[in-house]
N, C-alpha and C positions, 0 to 999 in steps of 0.2 A: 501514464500510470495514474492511477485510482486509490489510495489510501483512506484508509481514517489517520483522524488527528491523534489516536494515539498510537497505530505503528509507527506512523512518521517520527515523533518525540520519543519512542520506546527506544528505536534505533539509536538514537543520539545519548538517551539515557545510559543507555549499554556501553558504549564506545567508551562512555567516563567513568562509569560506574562497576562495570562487570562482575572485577574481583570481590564489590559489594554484594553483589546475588543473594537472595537465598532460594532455595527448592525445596518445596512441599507437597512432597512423591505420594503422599495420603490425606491429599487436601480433602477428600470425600469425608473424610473423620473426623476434622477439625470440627471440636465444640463452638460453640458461641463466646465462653471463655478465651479459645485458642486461637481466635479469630480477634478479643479485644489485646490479647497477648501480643499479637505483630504490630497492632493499632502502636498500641504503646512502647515498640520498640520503633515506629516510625518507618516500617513496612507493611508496602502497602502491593497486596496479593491480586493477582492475576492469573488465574486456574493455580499453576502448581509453584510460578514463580513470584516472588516478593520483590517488589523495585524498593529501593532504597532510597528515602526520601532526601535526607540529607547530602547523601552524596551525588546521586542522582538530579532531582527533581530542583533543586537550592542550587546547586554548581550553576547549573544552564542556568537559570532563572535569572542571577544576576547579568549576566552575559547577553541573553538575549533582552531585558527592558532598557538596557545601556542601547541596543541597538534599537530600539522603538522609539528613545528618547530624543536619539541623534536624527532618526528618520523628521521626527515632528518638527526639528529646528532648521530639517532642510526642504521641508513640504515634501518630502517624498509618499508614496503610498505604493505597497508590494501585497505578494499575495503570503500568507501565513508562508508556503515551504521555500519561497523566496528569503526569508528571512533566516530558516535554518540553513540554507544552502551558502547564505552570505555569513552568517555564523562558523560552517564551516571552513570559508575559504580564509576567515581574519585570520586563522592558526590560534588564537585565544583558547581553544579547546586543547592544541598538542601535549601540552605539556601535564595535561591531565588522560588523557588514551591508557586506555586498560587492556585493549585489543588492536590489534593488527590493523590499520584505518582498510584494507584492503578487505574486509570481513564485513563490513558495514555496507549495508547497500543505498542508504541514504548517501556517503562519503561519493560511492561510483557515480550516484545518481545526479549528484553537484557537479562535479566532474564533468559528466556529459550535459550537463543545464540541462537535464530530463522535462520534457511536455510533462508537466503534474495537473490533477485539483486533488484538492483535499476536503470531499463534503463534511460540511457538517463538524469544521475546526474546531467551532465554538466550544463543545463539551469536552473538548481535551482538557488533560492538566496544563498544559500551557495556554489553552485558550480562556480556560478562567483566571489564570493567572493576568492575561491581558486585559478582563475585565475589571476585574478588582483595581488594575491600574488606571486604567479610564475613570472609575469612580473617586478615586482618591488623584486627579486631577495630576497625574505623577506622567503618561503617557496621553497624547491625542487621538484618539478616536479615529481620526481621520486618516493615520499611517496604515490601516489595515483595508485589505480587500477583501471582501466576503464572498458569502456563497452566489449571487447574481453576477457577482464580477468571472467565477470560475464558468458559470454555465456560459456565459459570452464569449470567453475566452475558449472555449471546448468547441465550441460551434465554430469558431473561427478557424480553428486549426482543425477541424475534421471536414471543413470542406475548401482550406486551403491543400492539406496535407493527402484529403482521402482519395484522391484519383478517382479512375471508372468505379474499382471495385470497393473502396471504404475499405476498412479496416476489422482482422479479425477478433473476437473479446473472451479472454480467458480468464477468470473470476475465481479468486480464492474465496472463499466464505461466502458469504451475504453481505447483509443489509446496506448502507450507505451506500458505502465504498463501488457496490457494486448497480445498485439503482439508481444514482444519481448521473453517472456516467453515460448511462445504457440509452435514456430519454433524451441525448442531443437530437439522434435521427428523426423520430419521431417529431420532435418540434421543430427543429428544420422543415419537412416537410407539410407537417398539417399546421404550426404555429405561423411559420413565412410563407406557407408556400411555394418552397426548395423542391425543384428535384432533387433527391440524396437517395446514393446508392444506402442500401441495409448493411448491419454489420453480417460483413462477407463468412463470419464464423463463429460460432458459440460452445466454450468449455466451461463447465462449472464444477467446481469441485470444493464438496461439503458434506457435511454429516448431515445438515438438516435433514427431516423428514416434511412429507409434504401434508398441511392441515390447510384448512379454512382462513383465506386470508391473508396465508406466510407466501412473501415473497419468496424467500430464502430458500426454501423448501421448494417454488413452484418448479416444475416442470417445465421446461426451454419454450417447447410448444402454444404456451401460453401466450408468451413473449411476440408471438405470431398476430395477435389478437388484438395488441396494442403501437404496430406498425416498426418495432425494435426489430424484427428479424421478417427474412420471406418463407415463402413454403420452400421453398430448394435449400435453405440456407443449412449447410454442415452443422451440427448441434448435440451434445454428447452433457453427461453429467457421471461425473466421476467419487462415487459415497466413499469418501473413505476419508485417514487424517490428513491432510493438509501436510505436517512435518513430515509426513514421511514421502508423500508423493510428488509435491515440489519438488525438491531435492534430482527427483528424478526426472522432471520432465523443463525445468530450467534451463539446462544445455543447449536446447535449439533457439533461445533467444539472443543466442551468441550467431557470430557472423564465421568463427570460427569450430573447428571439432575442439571438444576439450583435451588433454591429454587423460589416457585409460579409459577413454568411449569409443565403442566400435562401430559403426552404421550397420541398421535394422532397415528393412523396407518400411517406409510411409503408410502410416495407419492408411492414412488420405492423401490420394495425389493429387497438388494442387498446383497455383503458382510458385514462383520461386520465392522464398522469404527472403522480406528486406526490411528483417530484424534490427534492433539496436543491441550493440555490443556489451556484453558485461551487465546486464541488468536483469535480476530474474523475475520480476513481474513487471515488464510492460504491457500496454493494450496493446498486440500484434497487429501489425498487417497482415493481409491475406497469403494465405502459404502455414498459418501456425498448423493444420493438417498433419504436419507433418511432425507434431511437438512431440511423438512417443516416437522418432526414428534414429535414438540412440537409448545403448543398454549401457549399462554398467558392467566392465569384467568381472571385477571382485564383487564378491555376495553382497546383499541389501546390508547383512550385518556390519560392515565396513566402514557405511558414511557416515560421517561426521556429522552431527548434529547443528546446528549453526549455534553462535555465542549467549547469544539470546533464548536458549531452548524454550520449549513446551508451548503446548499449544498459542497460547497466548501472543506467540510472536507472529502468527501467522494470521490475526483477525483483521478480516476486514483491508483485504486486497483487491484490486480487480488489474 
């Protein structure tokens, strides 16, 4: 899996913070006033949702520099979701849960020690938070692994992990999350001179539109051009939101049928997927073809939103 630094820290924010929320159903309105209004309440807005700094962002913060401080005295060095994943496991968190730890998919994904990177950590709230401590001489520097440690680490495990056919790549949003990821292949093979199979499949799904320059926006095809994908290679792009189509198409990265999903014939027949359980954005392997072959009985109106609503929970996945 493929995050930015602030799904991954959003999710955790939530888990402690929830009942903190606010929602701001007409955030298109908000003045420049209404806007310094949440400043000074110590909410801080994200399309239509407000995180809460204090309870949120302060809670963790002590939490995880205790845990950077301890790493410096033992020489250790992890990679950023390492550290939330061992954050989650101390239990130092429980006693603060505002949600069902089973509703968090950071919580599952510690759980199963999930293959991560996380490009581009740095400009999280938690990643500035790490700096600032570096500066004031409070954490070392040298407890963290960055961005060059995640693309070795990616290359390692896509051509330990990726067999004949590699792995297929479903991408919520854009940017990082989903570009950083994408150019293992490629430098595997024109960087070392790897044969590497292409990634066996490409889903994107996003509002962007396509202009001059915009990744986000490009068209799959492109992707052709820069040795990321082949000319055979399965490749779809899905315009729509995010919270509402996930939701839907999550299920097949389960090993199991959900209970109230029915089986749909396979968009695309492919291999047999050899999914990871309980996680709803991994990078697939090959087989995700098959990711629209379950419906929902009950109407779209039905599902449940996740804890973390609005768009804002879903930026910047792959």
């Amino acid at each position: 899996m493929s995050c930015s630094g602030a799904n991954l820290e959003e999710d955790r924010y939530n888990l402690v913070a929830h009942d903190h929320y606010e929602r701001v159903p007409h955030y298109r309105n908000l003045s420049d006033a209404g806007e310094q209004a949440l400043l000074d309440r110590h909410l801080n807005r994200a399309t239509d949702t407000c995180i809460p700094e204090e309870e949120a962002i302060r809670r963790i913060e002590e939490a995880i520099v205790a845990l950077w401080q301890r790493a410096g005295e033992t020489g250790e060095a992890r990679f950023p979701h390492e550290y939330f994943f061992k954050l989650l496991r101390s239990g130092v968190l429980e006693k603060h849960c505002q949600i069902d730890p089973k509703d968090s998919w950071l919580v599952a994904a510690a759980e199963k020690n999930l293959p991560m990177v996380v490009p581009g950590w740095e400009d999280s709230t938690t990643g500035n938070i790490f700096a600032a401590r570096v500066i004031t001489s409070e954490v070392e520097r040298s407890v963290m692994k960055g961005g060059i440690d995640y693309v070795i680490a990616l290359a390692d495990w896509y051509a330990s992990e990726g067999g004949e056919h590699g792995f297929g790549f479903f991408q919520v949003g854009g940017g990082i999350a989903g570009g950083f990821p994408i150019c293992v292949v490629p430098m595997l093979e024109q960087n070392l001179g790897r044969s590497t199979p292409k990634w066996s499949y490409f889903c994107q799904l996003s509002d962007s539109t396509t202009s001059y320059g915009s990744y986000s926006g490009a068209v799959p095809n492109e992707k052709i051009t820069r040795g990321k994908l082949a000319v055979d290679t399965p490749r779809f792009i899905i315009e729509s939101d995010a919270s509402i189509v996930v939701p839907w198409c999550s299920p097949t990265c389960s090993t199991g049928r959900p209970p109230g999903w029915a089986p749909l014939p396979p968009t695309v027949r492919d291999a047999s997927p050899r999914n990871v359980k309980g996680h709803p954005f991994p990078c697939l392997r090959r087989g995700i073809g098959a990711i629209c072959s379950w419906h929902r009985r009950e109407s779209p109106s039905t599902f449940r939103k996740p804890a973390a609503c609005g768009p804002a929970y879903w930026r910047g996945v792959a």
